[in-house]
C-alpha positions as CSV (number, residue, x, y, z in Angstrom):
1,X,84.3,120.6,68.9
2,X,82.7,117.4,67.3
3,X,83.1,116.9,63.8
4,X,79.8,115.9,61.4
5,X,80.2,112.8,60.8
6,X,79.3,111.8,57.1
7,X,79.6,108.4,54.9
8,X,80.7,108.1,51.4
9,X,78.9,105.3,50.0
10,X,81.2,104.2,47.4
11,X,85.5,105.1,47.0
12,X,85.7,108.7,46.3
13,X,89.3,110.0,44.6
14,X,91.9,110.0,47.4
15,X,92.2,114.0,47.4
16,X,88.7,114.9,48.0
17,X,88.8,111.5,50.6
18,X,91.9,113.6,52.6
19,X,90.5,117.2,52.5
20,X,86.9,115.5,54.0
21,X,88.8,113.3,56.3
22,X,90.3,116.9,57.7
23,X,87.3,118.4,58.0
24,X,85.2,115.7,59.3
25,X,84.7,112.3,60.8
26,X,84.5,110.2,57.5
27,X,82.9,106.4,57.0
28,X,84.3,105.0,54.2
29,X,82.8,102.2,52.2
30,X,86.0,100.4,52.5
31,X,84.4,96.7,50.0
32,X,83.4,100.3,47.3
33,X,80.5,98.1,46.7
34,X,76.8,99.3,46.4
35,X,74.9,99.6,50.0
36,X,71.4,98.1,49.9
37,X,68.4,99.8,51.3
38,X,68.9,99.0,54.6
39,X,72.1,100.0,55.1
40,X,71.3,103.8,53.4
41,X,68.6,104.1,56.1
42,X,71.0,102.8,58.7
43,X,73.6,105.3,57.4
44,X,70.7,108.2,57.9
45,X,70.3,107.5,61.5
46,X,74.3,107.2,62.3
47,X,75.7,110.0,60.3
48,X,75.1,114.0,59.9
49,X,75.6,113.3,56.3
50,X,74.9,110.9,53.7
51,X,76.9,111.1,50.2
52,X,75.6,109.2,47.8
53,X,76.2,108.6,43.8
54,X,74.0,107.4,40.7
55,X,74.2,103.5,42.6
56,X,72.2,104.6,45.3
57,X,68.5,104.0,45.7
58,X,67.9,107.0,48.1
59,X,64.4,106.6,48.4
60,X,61.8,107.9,50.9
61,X,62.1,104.8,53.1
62,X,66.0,105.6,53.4
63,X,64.9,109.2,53.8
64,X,62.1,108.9,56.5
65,X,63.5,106.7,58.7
66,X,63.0,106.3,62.4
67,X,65.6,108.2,64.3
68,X,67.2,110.0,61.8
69,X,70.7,112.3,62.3
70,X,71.0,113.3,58.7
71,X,69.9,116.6,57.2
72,X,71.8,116.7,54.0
73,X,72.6,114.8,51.0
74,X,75.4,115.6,49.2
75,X,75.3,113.9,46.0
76,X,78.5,113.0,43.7
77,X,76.7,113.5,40.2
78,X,75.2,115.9,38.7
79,X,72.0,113.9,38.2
80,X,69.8,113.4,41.0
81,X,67.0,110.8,40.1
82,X,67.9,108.5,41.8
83,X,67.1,110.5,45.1
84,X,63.4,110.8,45.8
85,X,63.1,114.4,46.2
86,X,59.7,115.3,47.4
87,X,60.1,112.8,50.1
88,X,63.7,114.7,50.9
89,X,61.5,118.5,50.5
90,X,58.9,117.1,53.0
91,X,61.2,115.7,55.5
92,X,63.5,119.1,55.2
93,X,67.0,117.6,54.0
94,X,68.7,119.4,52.3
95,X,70.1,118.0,48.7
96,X,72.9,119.6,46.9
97,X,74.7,117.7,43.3
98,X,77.9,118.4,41.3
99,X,76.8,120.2,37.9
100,X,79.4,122.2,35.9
101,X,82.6,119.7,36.6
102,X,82.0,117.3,34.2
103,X,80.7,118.6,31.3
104,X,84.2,118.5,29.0
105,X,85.1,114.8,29.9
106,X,81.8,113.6,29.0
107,X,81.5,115.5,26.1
108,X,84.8,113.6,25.8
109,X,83.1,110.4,25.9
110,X,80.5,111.6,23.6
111,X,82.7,112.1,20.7
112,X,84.4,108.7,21.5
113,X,81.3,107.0,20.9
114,X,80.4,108.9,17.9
115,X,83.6,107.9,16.3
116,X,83.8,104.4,17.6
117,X,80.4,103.9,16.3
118,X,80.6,106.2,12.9
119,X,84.2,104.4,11.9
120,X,83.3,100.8,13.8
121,X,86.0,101.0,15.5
122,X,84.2,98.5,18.2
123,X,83.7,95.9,15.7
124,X,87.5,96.2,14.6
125,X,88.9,96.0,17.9
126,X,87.1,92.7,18.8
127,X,87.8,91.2,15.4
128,X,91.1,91.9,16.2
129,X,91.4,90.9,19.4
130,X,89.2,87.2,18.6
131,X,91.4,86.8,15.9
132,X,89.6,87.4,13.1
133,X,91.5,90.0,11.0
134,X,93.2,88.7,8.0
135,X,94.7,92.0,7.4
136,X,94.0,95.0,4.9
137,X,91.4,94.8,2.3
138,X,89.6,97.7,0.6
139,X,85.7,96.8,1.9
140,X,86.7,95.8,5.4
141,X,85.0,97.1,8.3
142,X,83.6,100.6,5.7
143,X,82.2,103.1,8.1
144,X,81.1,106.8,7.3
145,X,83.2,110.0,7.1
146,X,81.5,113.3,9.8
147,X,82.5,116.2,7.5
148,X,78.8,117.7,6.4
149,X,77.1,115.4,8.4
150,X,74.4,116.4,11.0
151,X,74.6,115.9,14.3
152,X,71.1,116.2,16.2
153,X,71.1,117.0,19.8
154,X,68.8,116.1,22.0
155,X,69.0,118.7,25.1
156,X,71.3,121.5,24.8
157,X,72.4,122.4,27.8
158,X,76.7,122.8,28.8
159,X,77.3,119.2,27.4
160,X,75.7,119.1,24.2
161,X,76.9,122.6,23.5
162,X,80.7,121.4,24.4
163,X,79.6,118.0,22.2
164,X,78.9,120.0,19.1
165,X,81.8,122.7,19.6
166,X,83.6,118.9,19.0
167,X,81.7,118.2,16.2
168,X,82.0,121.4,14.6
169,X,85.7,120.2,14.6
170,X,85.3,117.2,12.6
171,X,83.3,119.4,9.8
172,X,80.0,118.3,11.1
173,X,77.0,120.2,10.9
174,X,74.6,121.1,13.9
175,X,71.3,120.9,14.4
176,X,68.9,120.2,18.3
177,X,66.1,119.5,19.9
178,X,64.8,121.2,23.3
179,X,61.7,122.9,25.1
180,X,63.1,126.1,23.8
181,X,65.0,127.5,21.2
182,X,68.5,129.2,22.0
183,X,69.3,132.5,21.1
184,X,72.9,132.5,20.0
185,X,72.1,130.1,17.9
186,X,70.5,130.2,14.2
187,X,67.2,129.7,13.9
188,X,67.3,126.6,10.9
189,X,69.2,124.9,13.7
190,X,66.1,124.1,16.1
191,X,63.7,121.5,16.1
192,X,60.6,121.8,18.1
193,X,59.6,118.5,16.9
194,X,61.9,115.5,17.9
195,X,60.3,113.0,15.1
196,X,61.7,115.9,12.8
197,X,65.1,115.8,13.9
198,X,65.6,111.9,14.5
199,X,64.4,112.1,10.2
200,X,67.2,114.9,9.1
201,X,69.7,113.8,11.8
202,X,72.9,111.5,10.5
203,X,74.3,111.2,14.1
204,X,71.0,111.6,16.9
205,X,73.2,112.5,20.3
206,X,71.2,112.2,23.8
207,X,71.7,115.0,26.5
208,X,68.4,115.8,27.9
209,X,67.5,115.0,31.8
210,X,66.2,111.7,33.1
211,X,62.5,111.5,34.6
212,X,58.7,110.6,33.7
213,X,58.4,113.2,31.1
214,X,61.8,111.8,29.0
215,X,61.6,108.2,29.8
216,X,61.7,106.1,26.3
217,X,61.9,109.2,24.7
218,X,63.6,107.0,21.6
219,X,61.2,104.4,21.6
220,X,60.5,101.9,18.2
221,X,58.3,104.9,16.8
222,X,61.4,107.4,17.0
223,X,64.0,105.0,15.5
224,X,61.9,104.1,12.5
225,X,62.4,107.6,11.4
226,X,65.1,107.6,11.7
227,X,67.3,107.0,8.4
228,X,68.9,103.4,7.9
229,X,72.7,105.2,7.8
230,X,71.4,107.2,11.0
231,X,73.4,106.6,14.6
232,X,72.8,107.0,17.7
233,X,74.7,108.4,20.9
234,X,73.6,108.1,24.4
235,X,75.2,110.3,27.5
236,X,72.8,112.0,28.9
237,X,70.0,109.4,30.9
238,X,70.0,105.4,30.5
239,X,66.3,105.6,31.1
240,X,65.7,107.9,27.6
241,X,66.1,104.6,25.4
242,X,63.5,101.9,24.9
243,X,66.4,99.7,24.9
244,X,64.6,96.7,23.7
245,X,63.4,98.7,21.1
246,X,66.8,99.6,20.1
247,X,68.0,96.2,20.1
248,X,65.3,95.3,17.8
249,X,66.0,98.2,15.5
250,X,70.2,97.7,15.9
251,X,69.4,93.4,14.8
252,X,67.4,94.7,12.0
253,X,69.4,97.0,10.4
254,X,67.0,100.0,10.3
255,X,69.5,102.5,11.9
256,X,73.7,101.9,11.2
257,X,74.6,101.8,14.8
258,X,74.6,102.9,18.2
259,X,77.3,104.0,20.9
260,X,75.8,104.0,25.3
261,X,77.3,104.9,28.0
262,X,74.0,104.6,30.2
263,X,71.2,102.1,30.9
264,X,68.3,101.4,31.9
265,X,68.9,99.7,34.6
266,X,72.1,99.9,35.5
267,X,75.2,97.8,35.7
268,X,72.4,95.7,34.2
269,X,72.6,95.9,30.4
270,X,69.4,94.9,28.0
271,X,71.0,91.5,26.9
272,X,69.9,91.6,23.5
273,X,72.7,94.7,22.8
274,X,75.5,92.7,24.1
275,X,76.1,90.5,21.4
276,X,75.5,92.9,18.8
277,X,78.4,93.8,16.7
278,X,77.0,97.7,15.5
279,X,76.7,98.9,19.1
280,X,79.5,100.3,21.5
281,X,79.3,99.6,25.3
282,X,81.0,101.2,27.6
283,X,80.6,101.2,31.6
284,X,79.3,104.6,32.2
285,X,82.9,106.4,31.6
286,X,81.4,110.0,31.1
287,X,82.7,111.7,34.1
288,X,85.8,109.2,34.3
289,X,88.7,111.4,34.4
290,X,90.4,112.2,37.6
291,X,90.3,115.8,36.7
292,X,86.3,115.5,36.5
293,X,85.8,113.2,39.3
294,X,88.2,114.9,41.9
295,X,86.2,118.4,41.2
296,X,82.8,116.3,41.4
297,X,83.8,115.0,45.0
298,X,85.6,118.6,46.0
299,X,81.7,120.4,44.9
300,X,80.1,117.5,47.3
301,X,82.8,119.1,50.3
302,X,82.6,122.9,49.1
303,X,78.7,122.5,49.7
304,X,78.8,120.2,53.3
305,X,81.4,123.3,54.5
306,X,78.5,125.8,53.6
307,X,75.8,123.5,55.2
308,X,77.7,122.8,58.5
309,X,78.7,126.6,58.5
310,X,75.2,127.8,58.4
311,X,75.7,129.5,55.0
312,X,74.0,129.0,51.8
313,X,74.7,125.9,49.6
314,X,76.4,126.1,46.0
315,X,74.3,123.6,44.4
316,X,71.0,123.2,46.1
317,X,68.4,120.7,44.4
318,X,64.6,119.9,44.3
């Protein structure tokens, strides 16, 4: 019997690489560079399969094109906006993503931005390193303590809940914003208004989804309510902060600091953040564990088995 034959557009971890290579006939992206648009459409007409990540443009020109084999996406992520869904309904291909994997090691990377940014631990390590530090002194580098503080989060779905059980841990307080409020939690807690949250809010944390309705969600209005000490923490969607905006804010002072591990327009960063010292950058590490990322890529083969099999899928989207 033939095997599906599916590509993996970037270097997946080398277990999930073995148990697909058993299953099926597997085309590897061997340079783990990003494939342009032509060569995802190409990929649609050659494979039964195409398994893309958050690099991926999968839009409704690599979807709809002539002679396609594919008739499933498997995703590695657990967002999906980079994939142009309606176009994938119309044509009927199936799209499935990884939720539930990666919720710890992100929250992970949320609390290490909190405290790199809280403690300015970013500016101390550069210092360091450019060599700069001429040693102890008792106003060097002052940051701000998280016992009592507030942390406001934005979205509370499995990460932001995992976020503040971490929080709670470092004697900080909790407090959110979403479209509802949550039951097993108190009702002082909830914020229906964002603006009122961004004011009360020492630490503002981002976990809601990406798309029209949450795009620059933290624009110039939302950060000049935010109080001068205030910082803020972004994990959730690159596209939720006016990153100009924040720039502006970050150069002027009006809000402490700032810790991303998304953008805009990514691996593109807003260059007026990069040579700010009171923001922490890091290269979209939130999933980067090998525990995380070898359960993300075993989800993406647990729901191509179902698909092949004729069964229903684990992790259906759109």
């Amino acid at each position: 019997m033939t095997k599906p034959k599916i590509l993996l557009t970037r270097r997946w971890p080398e277990a999930v690489e073995a148990r697909l290579a058993a299953a099926y006939d597997v085309t590897l992206n061997e340079s783990d560079t990003p494939l342009d648009e032509a060569a995802l459409a190409q990929a649609m007409r050659d494979h039964d399969a195409l398994c893309p990540t958050v690099t991926d443009r999968v839009t409704r020109a690599v979807l709809d094109v002539e002679g396609r084999r594919a008739r499933i996406v498997g995703n590695y992520g657990a967002g999906f906006e980079h994939i142009d869904l309606a176009a994938a309904r119309d044509l009927g291909i199936a799209v499935t993503n990884t939720p539930d994997v990666l919720t710890e090691a992100t929250a992970d990377i949320a609390m290490t931005l909190l405290l790199m940014a809280t403690r300015r631990a970013g500016e101390g390590e550069r210092e360091l390193r450019a060599g700069g530090w001429t040693g102890w002194r008792p106003t060097h580098l002052v940051g701000q303590s998280l016992s009592g503080k507030l942390l406001g989060l934005v979205g509370f779905g499995r990460i932001a809940r995992a976020t503040a059980k971490r929080a709670e841990a470092f004697g900080m307080r909790i407090a959110y914003h979403s479209r509802r409020p949550a039951p097993d939690m108190p009702a002082h807690a909830y914020f229906a208004d964002l603006g009122e949250l961004a004011e009360r809010a020492d630490v503002l944390s981002l976990h809601a989804p990406g798309g029209a309705e949450t795009r620059h969600m933290v624009d110039a209005a939302l950060l000049a309510r935010m109080p001068a000490h205030a910082v803020l923490v972004n994990t959730g969607r690159g596209t939720l902060i006016d990153e100009a905006a924040l720039a502006e804010a970050l150069a002027a002072r009006r809000i402490a600091a700032a810790g991303l591990d998304v953008y805009e327009a990514e691996p593109n960063v807003h260059p007026a953040l990069l040579n700010l010292p009171n923001v922490v950058l890091l290269p979209h590490l939130g999933s980067a564990t090998i525990e995380a990322r070898t359960a993300m890529g075993m989800k993406v083969a647990d729901n191509l088995d179902r698909f092949f099999a004729g069964e229903p899928l684990l992790d259906p989207v759109g």
